[in-house]
CHARMM internal coordinates of N, CA and C (Angstrom, degrees):
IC EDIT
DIST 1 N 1 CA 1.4723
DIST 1 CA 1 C 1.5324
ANGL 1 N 1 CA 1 C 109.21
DIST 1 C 2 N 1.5003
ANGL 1 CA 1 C 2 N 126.38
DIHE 1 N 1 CA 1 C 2 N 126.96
DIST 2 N 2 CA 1.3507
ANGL 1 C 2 N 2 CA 114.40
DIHE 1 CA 1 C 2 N 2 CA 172.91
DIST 2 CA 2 C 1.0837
ANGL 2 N 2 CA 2 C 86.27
DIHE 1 C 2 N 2 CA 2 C -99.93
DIST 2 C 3 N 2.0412
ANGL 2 CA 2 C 3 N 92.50
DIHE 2 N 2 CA 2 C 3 N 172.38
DIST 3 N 3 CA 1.1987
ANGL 2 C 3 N 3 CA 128.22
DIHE 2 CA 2 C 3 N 3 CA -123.48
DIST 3 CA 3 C 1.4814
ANGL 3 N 3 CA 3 C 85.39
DIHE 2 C 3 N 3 CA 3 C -95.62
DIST 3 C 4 N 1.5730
ANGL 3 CA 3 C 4 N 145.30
DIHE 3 N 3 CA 3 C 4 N -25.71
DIST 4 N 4 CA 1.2400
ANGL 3 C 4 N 4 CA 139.76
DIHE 3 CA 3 C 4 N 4 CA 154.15
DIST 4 CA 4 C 1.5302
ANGL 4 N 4 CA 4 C 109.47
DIHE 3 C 4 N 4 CA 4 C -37.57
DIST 4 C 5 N 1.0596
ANGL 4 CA 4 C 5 N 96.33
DIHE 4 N 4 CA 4 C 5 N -68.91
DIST 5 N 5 CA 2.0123
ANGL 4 C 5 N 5 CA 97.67
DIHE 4 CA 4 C 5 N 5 CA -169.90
DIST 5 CA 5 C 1.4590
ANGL 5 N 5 CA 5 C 89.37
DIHE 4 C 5 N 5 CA 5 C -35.58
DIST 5 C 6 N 1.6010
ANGL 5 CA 5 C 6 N 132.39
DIHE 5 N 5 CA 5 C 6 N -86.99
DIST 6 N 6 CA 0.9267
ANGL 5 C 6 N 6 CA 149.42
DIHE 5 CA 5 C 6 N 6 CA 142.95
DIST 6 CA 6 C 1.7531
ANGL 6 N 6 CA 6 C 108.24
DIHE 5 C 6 N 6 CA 6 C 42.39
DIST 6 C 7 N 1.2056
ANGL 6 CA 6 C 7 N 101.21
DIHE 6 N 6 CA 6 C 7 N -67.82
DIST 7 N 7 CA 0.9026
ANGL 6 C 7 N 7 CA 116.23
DIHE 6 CA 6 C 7 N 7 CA 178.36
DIST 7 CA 7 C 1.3163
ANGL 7 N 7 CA 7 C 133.03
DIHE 6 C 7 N 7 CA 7 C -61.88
DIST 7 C 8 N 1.2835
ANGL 7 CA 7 C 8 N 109.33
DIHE 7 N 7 CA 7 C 8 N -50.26
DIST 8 N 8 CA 1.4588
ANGL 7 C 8 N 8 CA 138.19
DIHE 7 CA 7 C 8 N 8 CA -167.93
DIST 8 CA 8 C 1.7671
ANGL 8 N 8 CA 8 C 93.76
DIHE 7 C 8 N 8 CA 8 C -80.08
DIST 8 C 9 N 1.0990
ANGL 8 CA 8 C 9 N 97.63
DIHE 8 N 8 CA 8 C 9 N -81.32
DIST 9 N 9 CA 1.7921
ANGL 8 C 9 N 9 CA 90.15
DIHE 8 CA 8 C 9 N 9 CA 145.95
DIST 9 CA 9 C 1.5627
ANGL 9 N 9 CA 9 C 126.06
DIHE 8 C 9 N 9 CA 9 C 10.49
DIST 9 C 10 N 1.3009
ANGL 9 CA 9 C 10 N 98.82
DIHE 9 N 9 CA 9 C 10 N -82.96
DIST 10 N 10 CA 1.3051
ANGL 9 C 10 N 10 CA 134.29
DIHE 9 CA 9 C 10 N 10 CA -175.89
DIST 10 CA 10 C 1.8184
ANGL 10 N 10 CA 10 C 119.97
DIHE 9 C 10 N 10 CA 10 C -61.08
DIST 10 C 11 N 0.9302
ANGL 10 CA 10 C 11 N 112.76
DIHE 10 N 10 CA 10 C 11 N -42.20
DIST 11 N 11 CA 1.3265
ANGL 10 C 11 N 11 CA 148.34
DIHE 10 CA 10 C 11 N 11 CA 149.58
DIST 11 CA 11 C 1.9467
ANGL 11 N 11 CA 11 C 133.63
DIHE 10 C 11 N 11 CA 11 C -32.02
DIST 11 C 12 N 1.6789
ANGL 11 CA 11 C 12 N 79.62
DIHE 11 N 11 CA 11 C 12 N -70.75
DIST 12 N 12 CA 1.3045
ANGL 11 C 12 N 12 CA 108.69
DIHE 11 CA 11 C 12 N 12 CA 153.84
DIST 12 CA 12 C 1.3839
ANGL 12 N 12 CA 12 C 129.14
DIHE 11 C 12 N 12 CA 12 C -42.47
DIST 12 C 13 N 1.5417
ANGL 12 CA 12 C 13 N 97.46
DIHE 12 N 12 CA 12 C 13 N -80.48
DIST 13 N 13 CA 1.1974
ANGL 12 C 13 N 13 CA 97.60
DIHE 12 CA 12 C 13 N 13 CA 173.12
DIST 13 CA 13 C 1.6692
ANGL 13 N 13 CA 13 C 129.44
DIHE 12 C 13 N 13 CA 13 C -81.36
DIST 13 C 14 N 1.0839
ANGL 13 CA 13 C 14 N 114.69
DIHE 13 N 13 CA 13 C 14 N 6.48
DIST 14 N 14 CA 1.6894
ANGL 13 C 14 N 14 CA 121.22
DIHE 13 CA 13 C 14 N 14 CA 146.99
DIST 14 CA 14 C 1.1903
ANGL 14 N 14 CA 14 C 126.42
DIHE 13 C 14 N 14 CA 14 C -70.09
DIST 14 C 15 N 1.2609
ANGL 14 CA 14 C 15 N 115.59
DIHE 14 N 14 CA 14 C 15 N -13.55
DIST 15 N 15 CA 1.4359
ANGL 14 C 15 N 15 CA 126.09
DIHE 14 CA 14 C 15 N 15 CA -166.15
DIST 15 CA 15 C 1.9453
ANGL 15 N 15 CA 15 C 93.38
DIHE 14 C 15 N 15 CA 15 C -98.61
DIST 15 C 16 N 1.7065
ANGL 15 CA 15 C 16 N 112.10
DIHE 15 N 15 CA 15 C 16 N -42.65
DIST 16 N 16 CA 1.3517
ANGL 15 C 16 N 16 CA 92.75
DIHE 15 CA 15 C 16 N 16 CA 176.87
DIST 16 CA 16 C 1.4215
ANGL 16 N 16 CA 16 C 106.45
DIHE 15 C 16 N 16 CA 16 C -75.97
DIST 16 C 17 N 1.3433
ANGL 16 CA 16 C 17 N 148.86
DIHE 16 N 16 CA 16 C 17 N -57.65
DIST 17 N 17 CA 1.0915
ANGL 16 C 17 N 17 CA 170.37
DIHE 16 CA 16 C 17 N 17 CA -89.66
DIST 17 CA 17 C 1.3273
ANGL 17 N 17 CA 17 C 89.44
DIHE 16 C 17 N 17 CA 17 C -125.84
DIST 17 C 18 N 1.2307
ANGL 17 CA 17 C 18 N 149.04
DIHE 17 N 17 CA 17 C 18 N 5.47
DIST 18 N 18 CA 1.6377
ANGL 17 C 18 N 18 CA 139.69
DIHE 17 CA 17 C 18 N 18 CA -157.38
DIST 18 CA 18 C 1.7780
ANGL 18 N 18 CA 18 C 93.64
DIHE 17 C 18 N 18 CA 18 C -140.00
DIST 18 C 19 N 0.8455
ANGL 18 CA 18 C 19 N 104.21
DIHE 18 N 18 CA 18 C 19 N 6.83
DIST 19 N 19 CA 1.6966
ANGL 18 C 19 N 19 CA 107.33
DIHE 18 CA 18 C 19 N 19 CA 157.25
DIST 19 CA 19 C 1.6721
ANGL 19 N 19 CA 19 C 140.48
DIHE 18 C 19 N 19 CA 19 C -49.32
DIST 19 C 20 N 1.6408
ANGL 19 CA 19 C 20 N 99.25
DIHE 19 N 19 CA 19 C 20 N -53.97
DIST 20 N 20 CA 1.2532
ANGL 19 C 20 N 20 CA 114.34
DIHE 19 CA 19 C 20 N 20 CA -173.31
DIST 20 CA 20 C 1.9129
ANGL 20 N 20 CA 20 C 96.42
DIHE 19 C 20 N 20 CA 20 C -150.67
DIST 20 C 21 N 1.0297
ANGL 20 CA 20 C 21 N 95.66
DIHE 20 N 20 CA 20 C 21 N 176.62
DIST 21 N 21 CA 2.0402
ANGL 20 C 21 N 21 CA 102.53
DIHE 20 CA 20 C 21 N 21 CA -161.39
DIST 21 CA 21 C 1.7327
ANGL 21 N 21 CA 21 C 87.75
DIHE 20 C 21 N 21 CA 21 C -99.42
DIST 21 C 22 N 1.4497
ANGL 21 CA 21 C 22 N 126.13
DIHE 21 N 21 CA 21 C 22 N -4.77
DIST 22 N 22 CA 1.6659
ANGL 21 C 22 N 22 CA 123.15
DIHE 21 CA 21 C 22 N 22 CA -172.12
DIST 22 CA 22 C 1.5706
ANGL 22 N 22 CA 22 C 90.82
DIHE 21 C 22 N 22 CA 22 C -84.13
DIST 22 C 23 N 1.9796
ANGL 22 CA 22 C 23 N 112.64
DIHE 22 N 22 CA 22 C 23 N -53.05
DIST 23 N 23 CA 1.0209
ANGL 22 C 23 N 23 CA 86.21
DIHE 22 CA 22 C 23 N 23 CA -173.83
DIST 23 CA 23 C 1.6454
ANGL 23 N 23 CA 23 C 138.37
DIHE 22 C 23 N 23 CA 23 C -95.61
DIST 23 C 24 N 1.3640
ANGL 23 CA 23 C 24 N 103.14
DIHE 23 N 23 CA 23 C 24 N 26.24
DIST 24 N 24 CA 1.6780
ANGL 23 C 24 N 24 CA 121.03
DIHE 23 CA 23 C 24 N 24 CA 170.24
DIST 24 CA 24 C 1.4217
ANGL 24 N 24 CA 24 C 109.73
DIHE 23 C 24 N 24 CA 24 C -63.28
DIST 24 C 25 N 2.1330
ANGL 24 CA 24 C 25 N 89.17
DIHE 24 N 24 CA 24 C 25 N -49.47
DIST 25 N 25 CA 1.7810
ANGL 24 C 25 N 25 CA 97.11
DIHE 24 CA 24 C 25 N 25 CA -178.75
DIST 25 CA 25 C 1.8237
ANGL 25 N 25 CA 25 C 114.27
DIHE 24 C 25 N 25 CA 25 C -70.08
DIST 25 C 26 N 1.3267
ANGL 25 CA 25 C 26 N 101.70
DIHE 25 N 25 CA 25 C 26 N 4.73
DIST 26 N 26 CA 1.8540
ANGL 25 C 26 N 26 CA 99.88
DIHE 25 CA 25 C 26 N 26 CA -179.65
DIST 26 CA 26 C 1.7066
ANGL 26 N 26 CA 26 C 97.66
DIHE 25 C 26 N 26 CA 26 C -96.36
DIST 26 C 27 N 1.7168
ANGL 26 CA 26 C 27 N 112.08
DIHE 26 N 26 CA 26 C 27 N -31.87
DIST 27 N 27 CA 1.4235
ANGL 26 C 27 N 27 CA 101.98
DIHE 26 CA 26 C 27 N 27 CA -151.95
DIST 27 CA 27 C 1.8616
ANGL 27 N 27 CA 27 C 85.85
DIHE 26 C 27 N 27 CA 27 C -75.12
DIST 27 C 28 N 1.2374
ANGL 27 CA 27 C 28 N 124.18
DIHE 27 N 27 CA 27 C 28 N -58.64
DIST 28 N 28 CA 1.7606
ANGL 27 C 28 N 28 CA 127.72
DIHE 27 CA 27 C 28 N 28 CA -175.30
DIST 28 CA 28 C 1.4857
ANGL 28 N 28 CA 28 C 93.78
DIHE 27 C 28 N 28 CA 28 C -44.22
DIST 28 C 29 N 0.8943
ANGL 28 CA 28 C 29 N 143.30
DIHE 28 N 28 CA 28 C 29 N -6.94
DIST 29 N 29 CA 1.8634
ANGL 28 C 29 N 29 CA 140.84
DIHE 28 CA 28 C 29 N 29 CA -177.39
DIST 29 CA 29 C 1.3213
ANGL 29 N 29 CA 29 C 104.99
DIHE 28 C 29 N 29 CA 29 C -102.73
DIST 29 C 30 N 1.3734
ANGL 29 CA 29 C 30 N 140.65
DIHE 29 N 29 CA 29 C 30 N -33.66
DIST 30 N 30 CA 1.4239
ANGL 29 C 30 N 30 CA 141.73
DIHE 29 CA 29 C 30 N 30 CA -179.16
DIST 30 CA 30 C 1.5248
ANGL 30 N 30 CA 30 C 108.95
DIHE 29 C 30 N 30 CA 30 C -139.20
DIST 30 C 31 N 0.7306
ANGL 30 CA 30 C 31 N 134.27
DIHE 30 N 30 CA 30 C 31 N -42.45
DIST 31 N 31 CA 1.6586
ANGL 30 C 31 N 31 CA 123.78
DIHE 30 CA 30 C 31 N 31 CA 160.95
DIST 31 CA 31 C 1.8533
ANGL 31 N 31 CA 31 C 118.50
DIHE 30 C 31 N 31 CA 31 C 2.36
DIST 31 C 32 N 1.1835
ANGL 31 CA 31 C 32 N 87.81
DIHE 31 N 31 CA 31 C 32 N -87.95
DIST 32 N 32 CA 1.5111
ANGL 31 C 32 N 32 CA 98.67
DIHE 31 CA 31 C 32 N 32 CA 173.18
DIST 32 CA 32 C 1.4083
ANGL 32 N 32 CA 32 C 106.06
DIHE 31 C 32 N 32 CA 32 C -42.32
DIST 32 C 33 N 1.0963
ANGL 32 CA 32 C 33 N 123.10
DIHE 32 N 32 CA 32 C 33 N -66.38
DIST 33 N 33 CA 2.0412
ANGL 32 C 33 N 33 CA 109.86
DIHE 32 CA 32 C 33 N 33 CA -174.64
DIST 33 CA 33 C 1.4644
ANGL 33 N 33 CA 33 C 101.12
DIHE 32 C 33 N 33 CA 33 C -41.77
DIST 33 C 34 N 1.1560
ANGL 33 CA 33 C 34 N 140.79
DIHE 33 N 33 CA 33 C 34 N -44.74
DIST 34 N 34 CA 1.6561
ANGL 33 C 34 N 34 CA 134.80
DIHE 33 CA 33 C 34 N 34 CA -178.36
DIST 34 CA 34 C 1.4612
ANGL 34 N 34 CA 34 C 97.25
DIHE 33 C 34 N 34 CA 34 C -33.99
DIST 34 C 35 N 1.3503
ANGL 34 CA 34 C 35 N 127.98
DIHE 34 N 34 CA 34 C 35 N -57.06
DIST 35 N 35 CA 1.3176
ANGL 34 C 35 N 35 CA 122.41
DIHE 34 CA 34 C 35 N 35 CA -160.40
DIST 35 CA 35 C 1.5208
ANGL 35 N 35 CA 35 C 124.17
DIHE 34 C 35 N 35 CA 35 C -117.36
DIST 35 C 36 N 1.1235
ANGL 35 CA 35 C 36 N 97.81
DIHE 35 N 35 CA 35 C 36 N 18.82
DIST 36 N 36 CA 1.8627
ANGL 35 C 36 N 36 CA 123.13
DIHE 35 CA 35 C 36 N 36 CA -174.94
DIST 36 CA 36 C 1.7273
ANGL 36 N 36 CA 36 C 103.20
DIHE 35 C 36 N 36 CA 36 C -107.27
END
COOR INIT
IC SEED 1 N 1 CA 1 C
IC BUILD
């Protein structure tokens, strides 16, 4: 995956995930498996 996708990616899902502080504590809990 380059580091654009990556990004956009990245982005993305900050944009859903930046809602509420529960689901910050979900994205640091599964995040990483996306790319592990």
């Amino acid at each position: 995956m380059t580091a654009s996708r990556f990004n956009h990616h990245l982005k993305l899902f900050n944009t859903i995930t930046n809602q509420t502080p529960f689901l910050i504590g979900v994205k640091l809990l599964f995040f990483p498996r996306i790319w592990n």
